[in-house]
C-alpha positions as CSV (number, residue, x, y, z in Angstrom):
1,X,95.1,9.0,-114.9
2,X,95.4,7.5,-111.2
3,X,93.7,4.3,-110.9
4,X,93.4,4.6,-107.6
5,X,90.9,7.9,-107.6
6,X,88.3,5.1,-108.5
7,X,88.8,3.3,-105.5
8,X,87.2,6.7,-103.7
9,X,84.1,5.9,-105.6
10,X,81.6,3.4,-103.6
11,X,81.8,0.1,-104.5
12,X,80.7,-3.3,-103.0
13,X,81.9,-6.9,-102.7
14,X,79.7,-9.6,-104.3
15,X,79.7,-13.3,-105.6
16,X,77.8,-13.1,-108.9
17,X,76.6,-16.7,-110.1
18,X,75.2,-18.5,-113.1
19,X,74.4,-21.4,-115.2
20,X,75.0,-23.1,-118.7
21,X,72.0,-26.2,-118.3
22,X,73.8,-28.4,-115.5
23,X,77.3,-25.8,-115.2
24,X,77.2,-23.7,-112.6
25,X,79.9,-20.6,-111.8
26,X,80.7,-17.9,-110.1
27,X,83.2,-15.0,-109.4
28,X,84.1,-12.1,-107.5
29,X,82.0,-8.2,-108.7
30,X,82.2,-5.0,-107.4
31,X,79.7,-3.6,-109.9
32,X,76.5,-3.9,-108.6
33,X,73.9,-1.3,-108.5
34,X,70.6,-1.4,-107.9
35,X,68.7,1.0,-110.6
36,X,64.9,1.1,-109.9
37,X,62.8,0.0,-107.0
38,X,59.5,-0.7,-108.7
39,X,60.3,-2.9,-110.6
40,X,63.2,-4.1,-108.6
41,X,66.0,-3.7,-111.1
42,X,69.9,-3.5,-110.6
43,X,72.5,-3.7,-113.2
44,X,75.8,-6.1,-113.4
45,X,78.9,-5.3,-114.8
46,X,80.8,-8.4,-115.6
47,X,84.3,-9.0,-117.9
48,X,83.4,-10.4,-121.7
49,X,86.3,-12.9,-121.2
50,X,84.9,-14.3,-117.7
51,X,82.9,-17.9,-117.8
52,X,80.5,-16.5,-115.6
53,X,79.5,-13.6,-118.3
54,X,79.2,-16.4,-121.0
55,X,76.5,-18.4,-118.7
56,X,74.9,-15.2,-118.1
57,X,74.6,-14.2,-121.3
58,X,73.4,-18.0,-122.6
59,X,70.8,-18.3,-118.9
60,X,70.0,-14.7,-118.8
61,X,69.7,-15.8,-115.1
62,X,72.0,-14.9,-112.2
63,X,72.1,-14.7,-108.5
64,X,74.1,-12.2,-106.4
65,X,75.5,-12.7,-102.7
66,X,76.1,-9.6,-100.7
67,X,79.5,-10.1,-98.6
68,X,80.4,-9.5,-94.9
69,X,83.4,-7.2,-94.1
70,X,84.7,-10.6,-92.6
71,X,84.8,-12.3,-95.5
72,X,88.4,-14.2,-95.7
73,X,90.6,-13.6,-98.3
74,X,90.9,-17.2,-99.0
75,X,87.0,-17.1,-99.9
76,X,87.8,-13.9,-102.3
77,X,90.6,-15.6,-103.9
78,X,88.5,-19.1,-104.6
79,X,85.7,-16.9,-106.7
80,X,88.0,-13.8,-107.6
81,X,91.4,-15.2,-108.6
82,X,90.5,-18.7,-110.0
83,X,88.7,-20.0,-113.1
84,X,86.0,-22.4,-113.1
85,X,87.3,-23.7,-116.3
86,X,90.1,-25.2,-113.7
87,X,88.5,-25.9,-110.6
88,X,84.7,-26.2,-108.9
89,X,84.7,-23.0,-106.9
90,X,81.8,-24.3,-105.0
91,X,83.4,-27.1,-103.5
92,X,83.0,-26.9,-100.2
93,X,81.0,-23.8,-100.0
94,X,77.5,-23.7,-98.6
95,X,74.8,-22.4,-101.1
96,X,71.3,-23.0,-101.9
97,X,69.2,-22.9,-105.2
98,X,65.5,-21.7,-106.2
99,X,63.7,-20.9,-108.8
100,X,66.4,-20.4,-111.4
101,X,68.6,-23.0,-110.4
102,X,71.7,-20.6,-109.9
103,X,73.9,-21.1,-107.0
104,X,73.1,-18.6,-104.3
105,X,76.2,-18.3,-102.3
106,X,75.4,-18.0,-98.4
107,X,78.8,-18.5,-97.2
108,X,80.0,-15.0,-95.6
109,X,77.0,-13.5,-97.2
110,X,74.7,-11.1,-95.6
111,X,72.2,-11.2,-98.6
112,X,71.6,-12.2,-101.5
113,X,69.3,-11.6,-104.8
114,X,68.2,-13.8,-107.6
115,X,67.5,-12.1,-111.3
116,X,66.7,-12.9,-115.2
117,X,68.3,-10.2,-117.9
118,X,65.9,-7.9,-119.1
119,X,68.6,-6.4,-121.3
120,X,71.9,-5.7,-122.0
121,X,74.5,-3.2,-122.8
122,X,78.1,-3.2,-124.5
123,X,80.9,-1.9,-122.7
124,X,83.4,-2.5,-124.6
125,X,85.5,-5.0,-122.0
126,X,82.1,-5.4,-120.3
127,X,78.7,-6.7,-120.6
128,X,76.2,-4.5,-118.3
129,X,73.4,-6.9,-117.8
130,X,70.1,-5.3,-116.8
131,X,68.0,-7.6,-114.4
132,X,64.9,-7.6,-112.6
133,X,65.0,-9.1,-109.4
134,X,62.2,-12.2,-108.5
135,X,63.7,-13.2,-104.9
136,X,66.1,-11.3,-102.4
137,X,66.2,-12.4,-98.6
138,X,68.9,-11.3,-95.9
139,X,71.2,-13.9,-94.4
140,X,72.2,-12.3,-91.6
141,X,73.1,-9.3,-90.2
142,X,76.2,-7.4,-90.5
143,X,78.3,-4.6,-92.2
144,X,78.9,-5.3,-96.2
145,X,82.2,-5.2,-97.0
146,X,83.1,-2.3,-99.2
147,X,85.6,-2.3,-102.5
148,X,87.9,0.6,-100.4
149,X,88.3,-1.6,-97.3
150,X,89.1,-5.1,-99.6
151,X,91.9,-2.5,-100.9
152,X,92.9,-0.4,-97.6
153,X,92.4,-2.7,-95.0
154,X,92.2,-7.0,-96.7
155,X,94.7,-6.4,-98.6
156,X,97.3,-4.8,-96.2
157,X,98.1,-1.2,-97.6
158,X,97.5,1.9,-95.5
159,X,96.6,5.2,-97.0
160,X,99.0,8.3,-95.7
161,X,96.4,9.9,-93.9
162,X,95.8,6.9,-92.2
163,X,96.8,7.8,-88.2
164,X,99.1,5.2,-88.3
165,X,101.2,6.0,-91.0
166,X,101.8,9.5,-89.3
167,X,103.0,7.4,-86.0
168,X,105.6,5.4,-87.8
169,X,107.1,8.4,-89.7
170,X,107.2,10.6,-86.7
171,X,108.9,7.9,-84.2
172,X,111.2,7.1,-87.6
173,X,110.7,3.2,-87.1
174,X,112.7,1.0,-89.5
175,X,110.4,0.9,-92.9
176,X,110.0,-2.9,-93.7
177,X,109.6,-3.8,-97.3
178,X,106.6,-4.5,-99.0
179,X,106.4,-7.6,-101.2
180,X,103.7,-8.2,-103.9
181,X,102.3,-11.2,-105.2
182,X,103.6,-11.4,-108.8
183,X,99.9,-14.0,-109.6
184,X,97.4,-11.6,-108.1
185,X,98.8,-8.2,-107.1
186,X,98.0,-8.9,-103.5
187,X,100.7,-6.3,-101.2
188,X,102.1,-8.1,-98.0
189,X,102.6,-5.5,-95.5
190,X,105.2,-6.5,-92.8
191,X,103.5,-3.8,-90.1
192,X,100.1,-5.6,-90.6
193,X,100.9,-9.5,-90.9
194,X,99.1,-11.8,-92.3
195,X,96.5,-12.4,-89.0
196,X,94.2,-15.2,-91.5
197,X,97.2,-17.0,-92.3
198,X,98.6,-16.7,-88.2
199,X,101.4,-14.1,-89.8
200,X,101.5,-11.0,-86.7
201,X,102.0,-7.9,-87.3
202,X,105.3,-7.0,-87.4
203,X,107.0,-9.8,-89.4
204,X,109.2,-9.0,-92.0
205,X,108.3,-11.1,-95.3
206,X,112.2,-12.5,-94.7
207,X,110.8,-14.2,-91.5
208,X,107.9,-15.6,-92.9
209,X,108.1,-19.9,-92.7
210,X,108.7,-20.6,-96.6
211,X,105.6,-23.1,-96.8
212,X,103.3,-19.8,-96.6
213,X,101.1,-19.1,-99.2
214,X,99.2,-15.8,-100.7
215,X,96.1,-15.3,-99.3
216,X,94.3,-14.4,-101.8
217,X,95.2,-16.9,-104.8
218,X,97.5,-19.1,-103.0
219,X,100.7,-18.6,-104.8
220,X,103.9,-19.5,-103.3
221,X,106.0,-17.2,-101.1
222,X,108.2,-17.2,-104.6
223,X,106.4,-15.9,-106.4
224,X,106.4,-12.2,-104.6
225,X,108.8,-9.6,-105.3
226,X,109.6,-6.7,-103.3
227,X,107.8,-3.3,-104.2
């Protein structure tokens, strides 16, 4: 089975956010869907070994932040690729609160939603929470940023029939390696760069300064390895 064929499937990029009493967290989901309109309900697919599904499941309250296509990588990595058993992902991020006292995250958010459980369903890594929405408001406007352009575009890979890949292959440029980060899985591509972290296009992960960092989870430019 290819992993991949489920990145043809259309996903979303969301902060999901809860509470325990006066703990708050949040993480990176791509599984949102909304399932009913009257009542507004969607569903949430989040990982049984996540902090953020053990608040959920205690609260039975969460919030969920819509993000913008230009959402940084840094932003991902903070709620995606870190533990808020380690850090406070919300320092320094804006966010408001309402009725349920969950963090709504308005930082690169176009819109966001605020929901109690109604009920709940076992899948087997997973908890799918059901939830009935009681606020939603846009932020701004924008275009959402999907689960295949995080893959095909944020994190620097570039899918065969992508017109560019035919270019390179036909004018039989140099192929510059690929390195991955060994922490998160994020793929330096030398023809793309790193443009958030001032990289250009065209640098070859040789000539990159040794102080550079993922940008995704921050891991060291040791800790790649070619691919």
């Amino acid at each position: 089975m290819n992993p991949k064929a489920f990145f043809k499937m259309s996903y979303g990029m969301y902060v999901v956010c809860s509470k325990d009493g006066d703990k708050v967290n949040g993480q990176i989901a791509n599984t949102v869907t909304q399932v009913a309109s009257e009542p507004a309900l969607i569903a949430v697919a989040i990982n049984k070994k996540n902090l953020t599904h053990e608040y959920i499941d205690k609260s039975k309250v969460l919030t969920v932040s819509i993000l913008a296509q230009d959402t940084p990588l840094s932003f991902i990595g903070n709620f995606g690729f870190k533990s808020g058993r380690d850090i406070d992902k919300f320092k320094g991020i804006d966010y408001t609160t309402q009725e349920t006292g969950v963090p709504i995250v308005t930082d690169n958010a176009l819109a966001y939603m605020e929901a109690k459980v109604i009920g709940q369903t076992d899948a087997v890594t997973h908890t799918v929470f059901v939830c009935q929405v009681i606020s939603a408001e846009v932020v701004k406007e924008g275009e959402p940023m999907t689960y295949a352009y995080y893959h095909e575009v944020k994190r620097g890979s570039t899918p065969k029939s992508a017109p560019s890949y035919v270019e390179i292959k036909k004018e039989e440029k140099p192929v510059m390696s690929k390195y991955e980060c060994t922490v998160c899985g994020y793929i330096y591509d030398p023809e793309l760069g790193d443009p958030e972290g001032k990289i250009p296009p065209g640098t070859p992960f040789e000539k990159i300064p040794d102080n550079w960092v993922c940008p995704v989870c921050g891991a060291a430019k040791s800790d790649f390895k070619k691919v």
